[in-house]
N, C-alpha and C positions, 0 to 999 in steps of 0.2 A: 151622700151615698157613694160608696166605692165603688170603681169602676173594675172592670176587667182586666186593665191594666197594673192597677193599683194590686190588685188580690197576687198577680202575677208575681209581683216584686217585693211581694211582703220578706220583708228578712227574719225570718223565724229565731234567728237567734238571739234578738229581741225579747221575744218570751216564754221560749223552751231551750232544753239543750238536747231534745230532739233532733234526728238529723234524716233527711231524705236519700237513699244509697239506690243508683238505677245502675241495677245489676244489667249489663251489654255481653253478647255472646253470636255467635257466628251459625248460622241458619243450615239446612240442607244442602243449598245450593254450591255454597263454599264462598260464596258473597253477599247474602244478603244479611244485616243482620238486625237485631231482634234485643229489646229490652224490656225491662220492665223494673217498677219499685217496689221498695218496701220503706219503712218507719224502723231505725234503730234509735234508741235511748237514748242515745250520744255521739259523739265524734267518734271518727275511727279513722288510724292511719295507716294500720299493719293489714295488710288483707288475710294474715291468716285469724284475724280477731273477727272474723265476719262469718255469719252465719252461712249454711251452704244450703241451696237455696233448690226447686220443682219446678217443671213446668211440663205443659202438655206438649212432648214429642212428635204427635203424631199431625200437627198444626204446624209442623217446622220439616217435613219429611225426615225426622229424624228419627223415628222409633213409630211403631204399627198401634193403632187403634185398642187392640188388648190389651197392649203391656205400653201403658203413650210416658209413663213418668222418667223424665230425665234429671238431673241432675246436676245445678251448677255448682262449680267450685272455684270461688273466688282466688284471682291471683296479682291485679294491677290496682292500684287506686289512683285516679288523677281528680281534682278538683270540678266540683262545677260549674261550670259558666252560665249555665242556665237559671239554675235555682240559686247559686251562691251560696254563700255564708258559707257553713261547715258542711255543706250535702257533698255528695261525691258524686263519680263515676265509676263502675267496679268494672273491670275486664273480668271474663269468668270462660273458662273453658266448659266443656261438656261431657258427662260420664251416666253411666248404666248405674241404677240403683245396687249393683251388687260390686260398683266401683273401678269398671272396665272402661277406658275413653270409647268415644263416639269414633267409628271411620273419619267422621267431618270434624274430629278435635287434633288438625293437625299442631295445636300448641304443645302436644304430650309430648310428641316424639322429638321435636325441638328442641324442648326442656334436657332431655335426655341426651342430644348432642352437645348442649351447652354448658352442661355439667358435668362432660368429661373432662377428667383433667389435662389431657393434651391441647384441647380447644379452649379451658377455662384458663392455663397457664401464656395463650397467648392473646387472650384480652381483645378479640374478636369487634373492630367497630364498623358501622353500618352508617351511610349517610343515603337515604332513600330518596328521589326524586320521582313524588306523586303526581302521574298528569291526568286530568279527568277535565270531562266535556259538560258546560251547563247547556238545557235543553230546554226549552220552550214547553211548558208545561202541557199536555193534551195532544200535543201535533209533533215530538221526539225529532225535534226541529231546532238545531243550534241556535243559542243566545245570542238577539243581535241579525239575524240571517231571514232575507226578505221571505216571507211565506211561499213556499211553491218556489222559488227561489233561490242563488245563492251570489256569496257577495263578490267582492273584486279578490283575484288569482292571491294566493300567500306571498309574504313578502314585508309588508305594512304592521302587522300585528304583534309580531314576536316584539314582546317586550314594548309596545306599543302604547302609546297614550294618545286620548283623544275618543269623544264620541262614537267616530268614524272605524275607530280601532280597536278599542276596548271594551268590550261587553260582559256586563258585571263584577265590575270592581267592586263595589260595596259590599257582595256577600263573600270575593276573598277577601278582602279587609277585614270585615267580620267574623271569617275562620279564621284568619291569622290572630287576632288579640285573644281569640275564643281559647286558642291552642294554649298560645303563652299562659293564657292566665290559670289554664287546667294543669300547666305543669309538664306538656307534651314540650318536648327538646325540638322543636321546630325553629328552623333556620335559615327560611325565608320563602319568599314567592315570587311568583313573573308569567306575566303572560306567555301562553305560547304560540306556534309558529301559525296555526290553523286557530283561525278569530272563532269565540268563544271557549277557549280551550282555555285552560291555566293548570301549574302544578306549584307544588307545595314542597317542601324538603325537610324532612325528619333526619336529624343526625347532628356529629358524630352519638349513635348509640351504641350499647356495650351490650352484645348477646341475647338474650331473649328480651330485651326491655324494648329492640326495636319493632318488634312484631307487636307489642302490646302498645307502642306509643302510634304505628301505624293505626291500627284497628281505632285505638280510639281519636284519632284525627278524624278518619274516615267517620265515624259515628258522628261526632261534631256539624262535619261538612252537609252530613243528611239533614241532620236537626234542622241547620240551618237554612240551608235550600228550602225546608217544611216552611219554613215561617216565609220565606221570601214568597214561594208557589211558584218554582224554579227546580228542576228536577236534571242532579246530577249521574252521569254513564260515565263508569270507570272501563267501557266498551276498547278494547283495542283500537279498535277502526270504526269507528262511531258513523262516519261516511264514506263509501269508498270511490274511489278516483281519483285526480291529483291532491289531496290533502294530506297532511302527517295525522298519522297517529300517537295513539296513546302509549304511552310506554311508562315501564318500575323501574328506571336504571338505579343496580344497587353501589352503590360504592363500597369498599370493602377494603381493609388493612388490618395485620395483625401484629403485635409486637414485634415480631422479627424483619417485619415490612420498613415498619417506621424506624427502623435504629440503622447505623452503619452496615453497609452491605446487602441494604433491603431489595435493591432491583435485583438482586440477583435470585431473590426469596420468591420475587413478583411474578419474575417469568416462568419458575419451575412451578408456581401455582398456575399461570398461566396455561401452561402444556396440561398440567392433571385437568382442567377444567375441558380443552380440545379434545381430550379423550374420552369427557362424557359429556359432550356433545348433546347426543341426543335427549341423555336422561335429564338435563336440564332444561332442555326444550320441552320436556314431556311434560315437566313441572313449573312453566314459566307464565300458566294463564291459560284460560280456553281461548280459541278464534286469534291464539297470536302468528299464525301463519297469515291472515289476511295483513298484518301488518309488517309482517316481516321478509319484504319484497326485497329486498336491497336498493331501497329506492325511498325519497324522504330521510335521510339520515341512521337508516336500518342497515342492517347485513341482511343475505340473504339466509332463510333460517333452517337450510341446509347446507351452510357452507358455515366452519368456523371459521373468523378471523382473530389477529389481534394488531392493532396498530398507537402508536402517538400520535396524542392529539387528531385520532382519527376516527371519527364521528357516523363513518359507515364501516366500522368494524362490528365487530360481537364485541369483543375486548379493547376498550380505551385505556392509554396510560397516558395521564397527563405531563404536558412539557416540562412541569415544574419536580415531577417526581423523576423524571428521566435523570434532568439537569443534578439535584438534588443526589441521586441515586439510591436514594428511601421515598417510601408514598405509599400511596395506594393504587389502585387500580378501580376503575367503573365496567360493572357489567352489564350492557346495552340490553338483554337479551328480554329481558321480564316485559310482562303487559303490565297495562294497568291495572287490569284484575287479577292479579295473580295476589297469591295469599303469602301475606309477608313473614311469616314461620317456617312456610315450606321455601320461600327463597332465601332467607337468611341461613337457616340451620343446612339446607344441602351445597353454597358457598363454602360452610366451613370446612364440614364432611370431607366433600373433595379434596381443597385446598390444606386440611392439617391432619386429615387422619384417614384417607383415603391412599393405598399404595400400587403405585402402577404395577400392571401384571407384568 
């Protein structure tokens, strides 16, 4: 008799060419997010060969009780690590049955920046550093962390091995091969500084592909957690008092960055970004003021800075692109929960098609 197990891992491609496609899409909230399948006929690689797909709005705070039908429209395809064989994962943004984006469909207006051709002409790449907190299921109590309790001061853990240090390795191991094998440009992992903490790294990606390779990391990392009964917080400040937080540092370069005479590209992008200041802060994540003390590796997130190799700035430029005088530049500023369309596409904005007054 098969087991549960057994049913799990059946490979359908075995004896159909059937294929299971779990369409993922982005909730009310601006983070939580929400899937569901369907059964297509066959393989599929183009997402615009995908059907465009319903669902009840009014369950997602996305749309009112009378009028609840939304609208997904398929635009990422990454493999599955779940189901395997030929199933997918579909990235799908969100629109109004008469073909209007959702407020919460910030992938539209992304799209639209990335396909300007001043921004498309400089080949816009992103290397994202995901930090997120695992949590003791029931009691939102760090992985690892004496109940009612907490452990010994930071210090030990960053990048840490050992029982004593490391708290859930196995389920990032587990989103890490999950990634690669889905097809997500993920480029490595490490503990962080505050025990049970870890982040992930998407990138170099090229324009709107890193918001969809974000979102579906993030999708993966939930899955997984599900199965472990380990419950991940993309929360800025997950605890407050001496510990580090969470943070999105984006990394960011653009043709003119990388080629001869790019430092000089870095800092003039540098200055546009000081000047909106605020409006980046406003779009960087909810609750990112709890973390952005100027204290744990933060600026303060009413004061812009920039500095090399300087780690409590807003703006880091690493030694190597100084040296170099091409690179890129990191931007400290994002939470963990900030949404990776709305910081990748108002990086570019700024930085290539924005003109100081």
């Amino acid at each position: 008799m098969s087991s549960l197990s057994d049913l799990i891992n059946f490979n359908l491609s075995d004896s159909t060419e059937k294929i299971i496609a779990e369409y993922i899409w982005v909730g009310g909230s601006g983070i939580d997010i929400r899937s569901k399948a369907r059964t297509l006929p066959g393989p599929v690689s183009d997402p615009a060969k995908l059907p465009k797909w319903n669902y009840d709005g009014s369950s997602t705070d996305q749309a009112p009780g009378k009028d609840s039908e939304v609208i997904l429209y398929p635009q990422a395809i990454f493999k599955d690590p779940f189901r395997r064989g030929n199933n997918i994962l579909v990235i799908c943004d969100v629109y109004t049955p008469a073909g209007e984006p959702l407020p919460t469909n910030k992938r539209y207006n992304a799209a639209k920046i990335f396909s300007h051709p001043d921004v498309a002409a400089e080949e816009p790449w992103y290397g994202i550093e995901q930090e997120y907190t695992l949590l003791q299921k029931d009691i939102n109590w760090p992985l690892g962390w004496p109940i009612g309790g907490f452990p010994g001061k930071q210090g030990p853990y960053y990048c840490g091995t050992g029982a004593d240090k490391a708290y859930g390795r196995d389920i990032v191991d587990a989103h890490y091969k999950a990634c690669i094998f889905a097809g997500i440009n993920i480029s490595g992992i490490n503990a962080e500084v505050m025990p049970g903490q870890w982040e992930f790294q998407v990138g170099p990606s090229v324009g709107i592909s890193a918001g969809d390779e974000i979102w579906a990391a993030r999708y993966i990392l939930e899955r997984i957690t599900e199965i472990a009964g380990v419950v991940v917080s993309f929360d800025p400040k997950p605890i407050p008092g001496d510990w580090n937080g969470a943070g999105a540092h984006a990394n960011f370069s653009t043709k003119s960055m990388r080629e001869v005479g790019g430092y000089e590209v870095i800092k003039k992008a540098i200055e546009k970004l000081g000047l909106r200041h605020k409006e980046h802060i406003a779009a960087y994540g909810e609750g990112n003021e709890r973390r952005l003390t100027g204290k744990h590796e933060t600026a303060d997130i009413n004061t812009f800075s920039w500095g090399v190799a300087n780690r409590g700035s807003s703006i880091r430029v690493g030694r190597d692109t100084e040296k170099d005088g091409k690179g890129y530049f990191e931007d400290r500023r994002p939470a963990s929960n900030m949404d990776p369309y709305v910081v990748t596409s108002l990086i570019a904005e700024t930085t290539i098609l924005w003109k100081k007054p």
